[in-house]
C-alpha positions in Angstrom: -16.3 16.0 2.6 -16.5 12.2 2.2 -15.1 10.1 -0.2 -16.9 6.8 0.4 -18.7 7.2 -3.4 -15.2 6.9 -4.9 -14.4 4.0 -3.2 -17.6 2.0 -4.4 -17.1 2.8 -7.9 -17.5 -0.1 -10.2 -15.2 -3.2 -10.6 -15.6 -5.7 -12.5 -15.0 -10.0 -11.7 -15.7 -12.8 -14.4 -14.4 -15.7 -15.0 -12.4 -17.4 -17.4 -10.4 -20.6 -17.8 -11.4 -21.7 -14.6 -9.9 -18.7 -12.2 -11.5 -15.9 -10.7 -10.1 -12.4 -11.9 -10.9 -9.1 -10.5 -9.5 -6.1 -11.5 -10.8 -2.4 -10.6 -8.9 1.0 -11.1 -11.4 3.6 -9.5 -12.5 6.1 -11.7 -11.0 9.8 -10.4 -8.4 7.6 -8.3 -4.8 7.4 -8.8 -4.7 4.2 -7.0 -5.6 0.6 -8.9 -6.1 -2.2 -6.8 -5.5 -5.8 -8.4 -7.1 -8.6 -6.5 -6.0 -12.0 -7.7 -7.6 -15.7 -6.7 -5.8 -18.1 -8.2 -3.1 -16.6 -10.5 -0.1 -14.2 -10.1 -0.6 -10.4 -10.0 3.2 -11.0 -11.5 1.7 -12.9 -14.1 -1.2 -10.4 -14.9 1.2 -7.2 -15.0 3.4 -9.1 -17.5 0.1 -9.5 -19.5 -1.1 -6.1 -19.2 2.8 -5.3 -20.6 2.8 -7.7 -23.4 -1.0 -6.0 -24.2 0.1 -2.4 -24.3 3.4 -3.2 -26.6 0.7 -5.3 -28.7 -1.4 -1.9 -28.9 2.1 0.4 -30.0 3.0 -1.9 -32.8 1.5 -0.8 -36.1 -0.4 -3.4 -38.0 0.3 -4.6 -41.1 -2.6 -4.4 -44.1 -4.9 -6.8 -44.2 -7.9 -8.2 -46.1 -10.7 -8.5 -43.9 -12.3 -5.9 -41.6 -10.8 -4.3 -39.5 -12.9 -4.9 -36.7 -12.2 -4.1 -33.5 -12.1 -6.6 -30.4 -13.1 -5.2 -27.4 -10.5 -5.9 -23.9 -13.5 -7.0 -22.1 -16.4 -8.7 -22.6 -19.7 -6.8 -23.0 -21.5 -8.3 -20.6 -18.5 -7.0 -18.1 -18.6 -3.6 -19.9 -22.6 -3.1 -19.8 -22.2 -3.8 -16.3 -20.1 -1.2 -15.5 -21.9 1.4 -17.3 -24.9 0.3 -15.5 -23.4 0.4 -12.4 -22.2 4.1 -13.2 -25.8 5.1 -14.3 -27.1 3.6 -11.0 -24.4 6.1 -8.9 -24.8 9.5 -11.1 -29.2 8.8 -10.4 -28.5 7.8 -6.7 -26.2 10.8 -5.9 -30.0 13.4 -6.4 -32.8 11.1 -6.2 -32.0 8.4 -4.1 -34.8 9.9 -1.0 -37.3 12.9 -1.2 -34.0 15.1 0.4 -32.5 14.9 -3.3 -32.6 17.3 -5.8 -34.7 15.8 -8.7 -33.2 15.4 -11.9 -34.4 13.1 -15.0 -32.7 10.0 -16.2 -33.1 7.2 -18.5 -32.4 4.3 -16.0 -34.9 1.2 -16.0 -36.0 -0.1 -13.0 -34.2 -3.5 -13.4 -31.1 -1.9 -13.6 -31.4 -0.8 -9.9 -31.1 -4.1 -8.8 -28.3 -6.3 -7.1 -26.4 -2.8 -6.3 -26.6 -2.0 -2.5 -25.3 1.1 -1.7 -25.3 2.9 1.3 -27.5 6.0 1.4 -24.4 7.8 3.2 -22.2 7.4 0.0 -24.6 10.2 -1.5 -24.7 14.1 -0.1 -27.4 15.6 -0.4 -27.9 18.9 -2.1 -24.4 19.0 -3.2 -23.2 19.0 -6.6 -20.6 16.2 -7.0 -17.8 15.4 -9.2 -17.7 12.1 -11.6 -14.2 11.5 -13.1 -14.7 9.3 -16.0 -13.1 8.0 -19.2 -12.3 5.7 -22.1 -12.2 2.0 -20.8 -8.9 1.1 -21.7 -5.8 -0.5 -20.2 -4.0 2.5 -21.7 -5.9 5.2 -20.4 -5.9 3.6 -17.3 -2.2 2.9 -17.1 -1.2 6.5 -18.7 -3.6 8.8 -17.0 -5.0 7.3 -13.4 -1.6 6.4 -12.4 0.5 9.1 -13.9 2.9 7.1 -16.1 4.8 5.3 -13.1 6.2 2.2 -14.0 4.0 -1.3 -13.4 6.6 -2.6 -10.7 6.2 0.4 -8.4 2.7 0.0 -9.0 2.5 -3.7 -7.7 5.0 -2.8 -5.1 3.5 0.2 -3.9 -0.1 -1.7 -4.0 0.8 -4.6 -1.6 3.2 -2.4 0.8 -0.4 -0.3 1.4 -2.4 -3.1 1.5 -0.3 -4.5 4.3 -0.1 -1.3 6.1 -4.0 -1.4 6.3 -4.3 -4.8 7.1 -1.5 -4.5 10.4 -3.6 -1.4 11.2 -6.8 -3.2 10.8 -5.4 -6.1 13.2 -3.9 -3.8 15.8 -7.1 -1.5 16.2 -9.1 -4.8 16.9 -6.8 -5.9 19.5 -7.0 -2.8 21.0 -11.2 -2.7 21.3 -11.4 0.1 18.6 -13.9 0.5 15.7 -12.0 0.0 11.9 -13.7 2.2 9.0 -16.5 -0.7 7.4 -15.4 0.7 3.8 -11.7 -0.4 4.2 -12.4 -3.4 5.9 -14.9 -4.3 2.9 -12.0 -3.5 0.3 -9.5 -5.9 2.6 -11.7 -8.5 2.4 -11.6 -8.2 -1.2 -8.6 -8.1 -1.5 -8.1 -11.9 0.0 -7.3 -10.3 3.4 -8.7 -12.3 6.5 -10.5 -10.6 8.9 -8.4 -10.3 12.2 -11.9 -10.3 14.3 -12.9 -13.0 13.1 -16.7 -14.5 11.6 -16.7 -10.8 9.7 -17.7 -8.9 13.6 -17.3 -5.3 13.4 -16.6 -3.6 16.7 -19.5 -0.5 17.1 -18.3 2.7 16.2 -19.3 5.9 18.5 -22.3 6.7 15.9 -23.4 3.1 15.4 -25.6 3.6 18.3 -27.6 7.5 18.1 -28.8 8.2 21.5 -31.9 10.5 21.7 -32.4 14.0 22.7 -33.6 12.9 26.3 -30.4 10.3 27.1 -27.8 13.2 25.7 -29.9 16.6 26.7 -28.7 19.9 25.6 -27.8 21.1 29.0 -26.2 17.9 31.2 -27.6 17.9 34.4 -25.4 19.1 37.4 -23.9 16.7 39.7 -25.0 17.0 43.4 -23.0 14.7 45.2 -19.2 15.2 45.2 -17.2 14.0 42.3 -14.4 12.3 44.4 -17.0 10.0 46.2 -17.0 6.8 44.9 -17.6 3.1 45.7 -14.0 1.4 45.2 -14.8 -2.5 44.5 -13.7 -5.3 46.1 -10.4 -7.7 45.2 -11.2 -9.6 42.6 -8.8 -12.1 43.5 -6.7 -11.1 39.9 -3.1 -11.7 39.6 -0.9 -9.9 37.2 2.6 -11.5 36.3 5.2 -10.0 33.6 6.1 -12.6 30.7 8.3 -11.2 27.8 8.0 -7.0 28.6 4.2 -7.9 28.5 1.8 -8.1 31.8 -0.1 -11.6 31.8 -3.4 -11.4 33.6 -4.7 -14.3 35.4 -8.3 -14.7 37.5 -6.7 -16.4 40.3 -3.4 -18.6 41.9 -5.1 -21.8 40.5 -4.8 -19.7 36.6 -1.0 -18.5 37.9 0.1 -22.2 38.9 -1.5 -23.4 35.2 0.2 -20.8 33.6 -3.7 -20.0 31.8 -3.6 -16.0 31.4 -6.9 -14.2 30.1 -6.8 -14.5 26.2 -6.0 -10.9 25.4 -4.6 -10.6 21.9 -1.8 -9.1 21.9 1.6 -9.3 19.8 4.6 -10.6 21.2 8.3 -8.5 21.3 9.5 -10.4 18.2 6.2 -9.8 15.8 6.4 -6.5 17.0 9.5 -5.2 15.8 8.8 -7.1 12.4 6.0 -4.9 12.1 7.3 -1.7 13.0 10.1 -2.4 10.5 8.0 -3.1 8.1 6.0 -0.3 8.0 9.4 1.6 8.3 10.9 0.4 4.8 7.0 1.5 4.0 8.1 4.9 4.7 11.3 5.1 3.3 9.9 3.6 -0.1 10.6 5.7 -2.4 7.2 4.7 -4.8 5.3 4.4 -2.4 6.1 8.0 -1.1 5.7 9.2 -5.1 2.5 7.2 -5.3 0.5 8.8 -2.3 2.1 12.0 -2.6 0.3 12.1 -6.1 -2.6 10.8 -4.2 -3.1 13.2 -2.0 -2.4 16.2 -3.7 -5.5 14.7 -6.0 -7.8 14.5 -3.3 -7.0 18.3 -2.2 -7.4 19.0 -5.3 -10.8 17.4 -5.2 -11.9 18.9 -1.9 -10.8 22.8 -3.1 -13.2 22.1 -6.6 -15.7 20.8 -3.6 -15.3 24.2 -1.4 -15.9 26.2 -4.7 -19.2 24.3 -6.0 -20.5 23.8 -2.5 -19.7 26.6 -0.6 -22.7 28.9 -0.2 -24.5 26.0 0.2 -22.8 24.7 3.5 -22.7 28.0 4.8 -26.6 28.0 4.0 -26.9 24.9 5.9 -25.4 26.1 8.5 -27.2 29.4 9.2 -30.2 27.5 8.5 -30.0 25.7 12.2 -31.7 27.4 15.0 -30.0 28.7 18.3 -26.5 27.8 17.3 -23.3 29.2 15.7 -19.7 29.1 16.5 -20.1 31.0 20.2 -23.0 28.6 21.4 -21.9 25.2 19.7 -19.7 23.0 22.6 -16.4 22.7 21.3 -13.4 20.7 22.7 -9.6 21.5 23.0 -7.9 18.2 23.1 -5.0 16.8 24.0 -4.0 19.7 26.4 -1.4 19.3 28.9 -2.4 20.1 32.1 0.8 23.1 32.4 0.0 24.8 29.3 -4.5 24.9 29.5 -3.7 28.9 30.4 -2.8 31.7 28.1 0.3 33.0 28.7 -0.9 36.6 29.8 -3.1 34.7 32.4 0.0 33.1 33.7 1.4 36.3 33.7 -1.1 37.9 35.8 -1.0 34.6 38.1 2.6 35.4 38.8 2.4 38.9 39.2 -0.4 38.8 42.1 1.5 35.9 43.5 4.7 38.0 43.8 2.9 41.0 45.0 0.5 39.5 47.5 2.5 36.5 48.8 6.5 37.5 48.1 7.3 35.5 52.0 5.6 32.0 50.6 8.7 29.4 50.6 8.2 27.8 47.3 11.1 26.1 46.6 14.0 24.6 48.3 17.3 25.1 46.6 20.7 23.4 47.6 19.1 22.3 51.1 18.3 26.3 51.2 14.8 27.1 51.6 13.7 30.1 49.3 10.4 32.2 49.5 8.8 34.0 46.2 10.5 37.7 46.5 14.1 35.5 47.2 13.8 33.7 43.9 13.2 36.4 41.4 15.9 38.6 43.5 18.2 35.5 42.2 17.0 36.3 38.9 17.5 40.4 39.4 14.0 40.1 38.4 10.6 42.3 39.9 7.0 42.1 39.0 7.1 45.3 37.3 9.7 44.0 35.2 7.6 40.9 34.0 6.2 40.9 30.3 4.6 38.2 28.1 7.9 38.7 26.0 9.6 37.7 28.8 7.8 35.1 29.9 8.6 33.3 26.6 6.3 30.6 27.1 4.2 31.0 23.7 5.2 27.9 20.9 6.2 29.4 17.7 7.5 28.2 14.4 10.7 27.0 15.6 9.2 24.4 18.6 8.0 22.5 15.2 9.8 18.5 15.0 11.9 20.5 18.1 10.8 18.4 21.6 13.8 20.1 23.5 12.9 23.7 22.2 8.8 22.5 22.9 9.8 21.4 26.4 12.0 24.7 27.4 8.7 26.7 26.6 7.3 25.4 29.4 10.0 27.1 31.8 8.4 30.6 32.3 11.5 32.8 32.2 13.8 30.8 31.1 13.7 28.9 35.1 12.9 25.4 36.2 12.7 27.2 39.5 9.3 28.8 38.3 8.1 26.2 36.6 8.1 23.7 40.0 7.1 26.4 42.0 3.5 27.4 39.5 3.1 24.3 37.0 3.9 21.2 39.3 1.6 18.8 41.3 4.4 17.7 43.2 6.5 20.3 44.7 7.4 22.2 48.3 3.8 23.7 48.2 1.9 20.3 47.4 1.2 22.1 43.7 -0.9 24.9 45.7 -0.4 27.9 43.1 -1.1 24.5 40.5 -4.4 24.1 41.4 -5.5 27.8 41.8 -4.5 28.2 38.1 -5.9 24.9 37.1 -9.3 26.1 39.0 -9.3 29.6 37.5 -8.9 27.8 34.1 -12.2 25.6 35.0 -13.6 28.6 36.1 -13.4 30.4 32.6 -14.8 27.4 31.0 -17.4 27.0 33.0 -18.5 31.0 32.1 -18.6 30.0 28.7 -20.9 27.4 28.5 -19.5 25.8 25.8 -15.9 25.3 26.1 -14.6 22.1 27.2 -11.0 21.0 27.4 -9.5 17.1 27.7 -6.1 18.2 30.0 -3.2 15.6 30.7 -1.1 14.9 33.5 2.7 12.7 33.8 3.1 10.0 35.5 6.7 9.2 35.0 6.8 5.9 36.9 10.2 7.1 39.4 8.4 6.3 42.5 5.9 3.8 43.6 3.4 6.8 45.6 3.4 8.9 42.2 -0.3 8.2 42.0 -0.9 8.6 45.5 0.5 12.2 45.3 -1.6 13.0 42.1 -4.8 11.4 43.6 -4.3 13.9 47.1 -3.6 16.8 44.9 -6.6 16.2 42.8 -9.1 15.9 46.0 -7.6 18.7 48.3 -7.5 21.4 45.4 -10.9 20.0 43.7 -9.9 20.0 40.6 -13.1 19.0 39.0 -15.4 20.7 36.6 -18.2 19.3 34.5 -16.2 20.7 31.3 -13.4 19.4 32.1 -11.6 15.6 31.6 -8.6 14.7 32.4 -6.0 11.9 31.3 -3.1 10.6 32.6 -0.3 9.6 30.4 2.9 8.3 30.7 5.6 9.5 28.7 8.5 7.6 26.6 11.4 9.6 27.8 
């Protein structure tokens, strides 16, 4: 379920005395934003104080009228009820796919909003939160009573955590949501890119049915042939922790890297602590705690309205359910892509077919498969998935040492160099047979598709070399598979 609609409810800007004020609490949101140009949100909060203690005092008798003065001016408030009117009519009748539904809304009030046609669902029945205009409504019930100094605190600690993650993601080549950026430019935040670019998300661009077919086409050729290019003439110096590239010796001697942004040691750590007193705030923890448990809140009253119909919607698409839709297991490691009773069985035949194969090499002392589990008073019969003892539970959770002792079947490092290692006495032989039985099982079902990783620990200068060989002499290739290399912290 989206949320963009909440996010481009109304807000309301005029100006007086000469500055530009802004405020917008969203309607249904526990979160208000206060964008200031020109003035102190110190000062403002003090006013919105001094206003609500105006509000509790009782008011003495008095002759005239007692009319009533209104917070904001009309014009401001007929705005915003416009606005609103223009939301609740878009939300079922904005295209032909919209339920119809009659309305009172005059054509001139549709204009100057722009509203994306994505900030709508179609057929669904949607939730408005609305209520009395009023600083005290909007102070008692949208934030939950907590006091205006964790509000401001809490406002501008999120705000900067968006804006660092904002400026790191377009360092790193990587799209940033369009809705949050909008909000941080509102919010007098600049725009790390620059000239208000956008990098193109993976949808920006829909391909057709002919450039991303149903079923890809096989490759014919072989999946390790490949046309490696010629030297650049690139060199590739180390300044601060941080590899400087340069296009040739002339850039070197000039000291004129590539312009790569990137943030140096010292901005870094100010950063990271940053967003650690972030975490350890204790308003800022009560504020999106309270926030989230509103938006799941939101999304369980969604499942209940909604939920024949998306199960409607989906039975309503031809040739596909969940056993013939492609589906992706990510972030795999290579060692673990097998059940553990298929491991099991991998062992077993291994022991009973191949008990003289010298696996391992202990203490100078080569051993074969039958000498290592005789170590371990250990036989095939004997061998259970219980025993194995390879299956994450509960207690691997915020546990890394537990999590990495699951991948020792048995309880042995012995076994785990001899079956799950690339680089071991058998070149990662029984490796790649499991790895390839794995592909082969994916391959059956059509529609499965895994993304498995591989370490690269950096202890010798030929670890890529003996990955690369590995990889070509087992073929560890499949069309539904992709692999990634990463290179762990510890």
């Amino acid at each position: 379920m989206s949320y963009r609609g909440e996010a481009s409810l109304a807000n309301s800007t005029r100006e007086a005395d000469g500055k530009l004020y802004t405020l917008y609490p969203r309607p249904g949101s526990e979160s208000p934003v206060f964008i200031h140009e020109g003035f102190s949100v110190d000062t403002a909060l003090k006013d919105i104080e001094a206003m609500i203690e105006a509000n509790d005092t009782p008011r003495p008798n008095k002759i005239s009228a007692p009319y009533e003065v209104p917070q904001f001016p009309i014009e401001q408030i007929e705005d915003k009820l416009t606005f609103h009117r223009h939301l609740s009519v878009l939300a079922v009748e904005r295209t032909s796919r919209f339920e119809p539904s009659e309305t009172c809304l005059d054509d001139e009030d549709t204009k100057g909003f722009e509203v994306d046609e994505t900030d709508s669902v179609p057929h669904y029945q949607r939730v408005f939160i609305s209520g009395e205009e009023s600083t005290r409504y909007l102070l008692d019930n949208l934030i939950t009573n907590m006091p205006v100094e964790d509000i401001s605190k809490s406002s501008k600690l999120l705000i900067e955590a968006l804006r660092l993650r904002e400026k790191y993601m377009a360092w790193a080549v990587q799209s940033f949501p369009s809705v949050t950026a909008r909000f941080l430019r509102e919010a007098g935040m600049e725009d790390p890119m620059g000239q208000g670019l956008r990098y193109a998300g993976a949808c920006s661009d829909p391909k057709s049915l002919e450039d991303h077919p149903i079923d890809p086409p096989r490759k014919e050729v072989s999946p390790w042939k490949t046309d490696v290019p010629e030297n650049c003439g690139y060199q590739f110096h180390m300044l601060d922790g941080v590899f400087q590239i340069y296009p040739n010796d002339e850039a070197v001697q000039r000291n004129e890297p590539l312009p790569y942004n990137y943030p140096d040691l010292s901005r870094y750590i100010q950063d990271m602590n940053l967003l650690c007193a972030l975490i350890a705030n204790g308003p800022v923890k009560s504020f999106c705690y309270r926030r989230l448990q509103y938006l799941s809140s939101k999304f369980q009253l969604h499942v209940l309205l909604n939920e024949m119909r998306e199960l409607a919607a989906q039975k309503a698409v031809p040739h596909r359910d969940f056993y013939n839709i492609r589906k992706v297991d990510t972030h795999i490691h290579a060692a673990s892509c097998m059940n553990q009773k298929h491991l099991l069985r991998f062992i077993k035949k291994a022991v009973k077919t191949q008990p003289d194969e010298i696996v391992c090499c202990n203490k100078g002392e080569k051993m074969s498969l039958a000498q290592v589990f005789a170590s371990m008073n250990l036989t095939a019969y004997d061998l259970s998935v219980d025993m194995l003892d390879v299956h994450a539970d509960r207690n691997t959770f915020h546990r890394f040492d537990k999590f990495n002792a699951k991948y020792n079947p048995v309880g042995e490092s012995r076994l785990r160099e001899a079956f799950l290692k690339t680089d071991n006495y058998l070149n990662g032989r029984y490796f790649g047979h499991i790895i390839k039985e794995v592909m082969f099982d994916l391959e059956e079902g059509k529609y499965q598709n895994a993304e498995l990783r591989l370490s690269v620990y950096g202890k010798s200068a030929d670890e890529w070399d003996k990955l690369a060989r590995w990889a070509v002499k087992h073929n560890v290739h499949s069309e539904n598979v992709r692999w990634l290399i990463q290179v762990p912290r510890l």
